[in-house]
N, C-alpha and C positions, 0 to 999 in steps of 0.2 A: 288499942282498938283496931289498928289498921289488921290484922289477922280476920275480924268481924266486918269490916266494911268492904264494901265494892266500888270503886268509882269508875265508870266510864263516860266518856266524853265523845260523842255522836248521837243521831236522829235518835227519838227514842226509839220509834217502829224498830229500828235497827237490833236496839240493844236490846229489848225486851224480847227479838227472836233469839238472841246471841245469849240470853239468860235461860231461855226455852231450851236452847240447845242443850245449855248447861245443867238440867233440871234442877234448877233452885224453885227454893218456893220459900215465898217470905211471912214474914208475923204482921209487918209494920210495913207499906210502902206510901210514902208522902211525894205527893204529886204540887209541884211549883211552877206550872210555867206562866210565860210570861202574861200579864192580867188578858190586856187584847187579845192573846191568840185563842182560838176556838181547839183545840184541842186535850184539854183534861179528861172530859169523857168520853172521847177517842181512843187516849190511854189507857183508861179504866176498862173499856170493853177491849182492846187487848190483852191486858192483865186476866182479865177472866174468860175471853176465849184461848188462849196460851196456858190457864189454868196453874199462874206464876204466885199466888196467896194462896196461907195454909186455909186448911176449912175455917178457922178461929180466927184469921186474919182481920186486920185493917186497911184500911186506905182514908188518908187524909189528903182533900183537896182542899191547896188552899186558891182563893178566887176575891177578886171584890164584884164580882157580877153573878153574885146566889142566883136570882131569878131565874137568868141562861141555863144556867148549870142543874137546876131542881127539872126547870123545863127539860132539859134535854136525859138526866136521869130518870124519869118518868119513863121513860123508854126504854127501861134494863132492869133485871129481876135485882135488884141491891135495895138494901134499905139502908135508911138513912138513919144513926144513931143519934147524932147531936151537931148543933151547929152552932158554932160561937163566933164571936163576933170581940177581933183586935183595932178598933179605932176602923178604918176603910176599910179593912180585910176579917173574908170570913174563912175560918176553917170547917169544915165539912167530913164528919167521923161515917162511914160506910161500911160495910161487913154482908156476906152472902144473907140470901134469908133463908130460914129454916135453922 
């Protein structure tokens, strides 16, 4: 697998221009940070302003604070496919709409 994976370790803002740079563009990006921090859909609208997911892409946010996060996606052309729920944590399936 490591031929297929990426790992880097800095700010994402960082890395997600340093992916831009690189033009990748992904199938699958799963978004984990920390539950407190306010930034997952931060991330997310970087990802789709930098234009880093294929058309068919996902984005899996995981969160235990749904509410914040539906509220603050409300605010960005994404639809939400499915949301499941692991014990406190919920994951959150996303993809472009149209």
């Amino acid at each position: 697998m490591q031929d297929k994976v990426i790992v880097m370790k800095d700010d994402y803002t960082n890395c997600l221009n340093r992916l831009k740079n690189k033009n990748i563009k992904f199938d699958i990006i799963f978004l984990d940070p920390p539950y407190k921090a306010d930034f997952a859909v931060k991330a997310l609208i970087q990802i789709l302003k930098l234009d880093l997911m294929q058309d068919d892409g996902i984005v899996v946010i995981e969160t235990d604070e749904e509410e914040r996060e539906l509220k603050e996606l409300e605010q960005i052309d994404i639809c939400i496919n499915n949301i499941r729920k692991y014990g406190r944590v919920k994951l959150m399936f996303l993809s472009r709409k149209g």
